[in-house]
Each structure stands twice: as structure tokens, then as C-alpha cells.
C-alpha positions in Angstrom: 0.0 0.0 0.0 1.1 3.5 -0.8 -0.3 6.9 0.9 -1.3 10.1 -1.0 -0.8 13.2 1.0 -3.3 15.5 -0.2 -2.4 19.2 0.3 -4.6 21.5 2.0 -7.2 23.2 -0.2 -9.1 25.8 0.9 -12.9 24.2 0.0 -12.1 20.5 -1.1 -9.8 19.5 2.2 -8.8 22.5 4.0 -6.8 20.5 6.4 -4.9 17.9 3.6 -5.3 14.4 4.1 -3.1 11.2 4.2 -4.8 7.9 2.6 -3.6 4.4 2.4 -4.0 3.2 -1.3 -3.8 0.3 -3.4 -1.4 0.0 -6.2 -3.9 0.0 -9.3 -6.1 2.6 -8.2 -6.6 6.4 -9.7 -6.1 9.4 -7.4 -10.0 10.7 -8.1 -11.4 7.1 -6.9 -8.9 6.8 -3.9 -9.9 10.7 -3.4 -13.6 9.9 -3.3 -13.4 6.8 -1.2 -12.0 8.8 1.3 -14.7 11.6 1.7 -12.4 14.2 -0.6 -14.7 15.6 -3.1 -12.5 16.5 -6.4 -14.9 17.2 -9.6 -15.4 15.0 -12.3 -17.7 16.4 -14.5 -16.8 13.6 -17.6 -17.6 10.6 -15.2 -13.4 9.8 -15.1 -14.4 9.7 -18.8 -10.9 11.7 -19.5 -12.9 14.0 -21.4 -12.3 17.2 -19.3 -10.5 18.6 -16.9 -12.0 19.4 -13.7 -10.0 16.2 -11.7 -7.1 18.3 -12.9 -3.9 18.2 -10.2 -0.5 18.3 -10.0 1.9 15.6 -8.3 4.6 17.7 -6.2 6.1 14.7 -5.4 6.3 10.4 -7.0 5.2 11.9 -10.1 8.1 9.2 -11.9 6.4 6.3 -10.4 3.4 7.0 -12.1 2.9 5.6 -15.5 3.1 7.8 -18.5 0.2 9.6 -19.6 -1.9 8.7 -23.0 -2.2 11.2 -25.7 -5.8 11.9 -25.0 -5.0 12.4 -21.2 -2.1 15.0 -23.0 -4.6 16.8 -25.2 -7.3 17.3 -22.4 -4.0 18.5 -19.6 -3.7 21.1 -22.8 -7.0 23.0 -21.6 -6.3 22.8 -17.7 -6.5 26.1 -15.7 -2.9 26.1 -13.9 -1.2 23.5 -15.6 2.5 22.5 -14.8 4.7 20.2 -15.9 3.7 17.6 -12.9 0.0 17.8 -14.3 -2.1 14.5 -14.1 -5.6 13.7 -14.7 -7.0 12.3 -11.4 -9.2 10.1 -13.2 -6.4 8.1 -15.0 -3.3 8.8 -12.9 -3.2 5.5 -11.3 -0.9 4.8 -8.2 2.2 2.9 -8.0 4.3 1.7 -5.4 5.6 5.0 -4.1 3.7 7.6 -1.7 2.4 10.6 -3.9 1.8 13.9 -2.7 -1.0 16.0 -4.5 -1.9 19.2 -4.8 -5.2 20.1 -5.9 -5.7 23.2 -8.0 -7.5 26.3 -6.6 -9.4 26.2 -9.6 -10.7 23.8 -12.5 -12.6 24.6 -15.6 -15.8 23.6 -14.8 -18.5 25.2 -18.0 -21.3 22.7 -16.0 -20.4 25.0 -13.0 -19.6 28.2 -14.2 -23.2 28.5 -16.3 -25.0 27.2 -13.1 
């Protein structure tokens, strides 16, 4: 088992978090299992961004991203070079530490 140390964010997990996790599993279902609340607007579809974060730290263990996951990080608000898809980033065998974005492109959201 691995842990991924969520970062504090302000409305999502103001305090971070630190969950065990299972090799095989994606940061957005580990996320959700675990009460924190990260949008998914495509159903982990990889057709948007809104599960958009950025792995400050076991971002190499991870495996590569596909070319669709690539073309959708393309459109994420705050990208940087660490940027993974929650939905398809799945762990490995190292601890990860996340940070989650202050915002996401959301159009569901923002013409609500």
C-alpha cells in the first residue's frame, strides 16, 4: 500500500489528508473513497479537466500519460509540468503527494 498526501485546499480538504491506497487505483477514486470531493464532471471519462492536479512529489512512479489524457492537460487552468488527470493517474508503489488546484474549468459550474 502506498499513501497520497493530499495538500490543504481551501474548499475541497482545508486540512490535507493522508490515505492508504492500493497499487492499481486512480487518485480521483482513492480521493472519493476517502470523503475528498475532487470534480469530475466527464464521469473519469478523460474528457475534461475538472479532476485536474499536480503531483509535487512520486510523479516518476506514475505511469506515462496517453495522448488523450495529454490533449485534455492542454485545456487545464494552472497547468504545470507535474499535471495529471486524477481520473487516470493511477498509483504505483511510491507515496504521492497531491496538490489540488485552486481552480478547474468547470462550464457545467460556471453557467450554473
Amino acid at each position: 500500500m502506498s499513501q497520497i498526501i493530499f495538500l490543504p485546499h481551501a474548499e475541497i480538504c482545508p486540512d490535507g489528508e493522508v490515505i492508504e491506497v492500493e497499487s492499481g487505483t486512480t487518485i480521483l477514486d482513492a480521493a472519493l473513497a476517502n470523503g475528498i470531493e475532487i470534480e469530475h464532471s466527464c464521469e473519469k471519462a478523460c474528457a475534461c479537466t475538472t479532476c485536474h492536479v499536480i503531483i509535487q512529489e512520486g510523479f516518476d512512479s506514475l505511469e506515462e500519460s496517453s495522448e488523450n489524457e495529454d490533449d485534455m492537460l492542454d485545456k487545464a487552468w494552472g497547468l504545470a509540468p507535474e499535471s495529471r488527470l486524477s481520473c487516470q493517474a493511477k498509483v504505483a508503489d511510491q507515496d504521492l503527494v497531491v496538490e489540488l488546484p485552486k481552480y478547474s474549468i468547470n462550464l457545467a459550474k460556471e453557467n450554473h
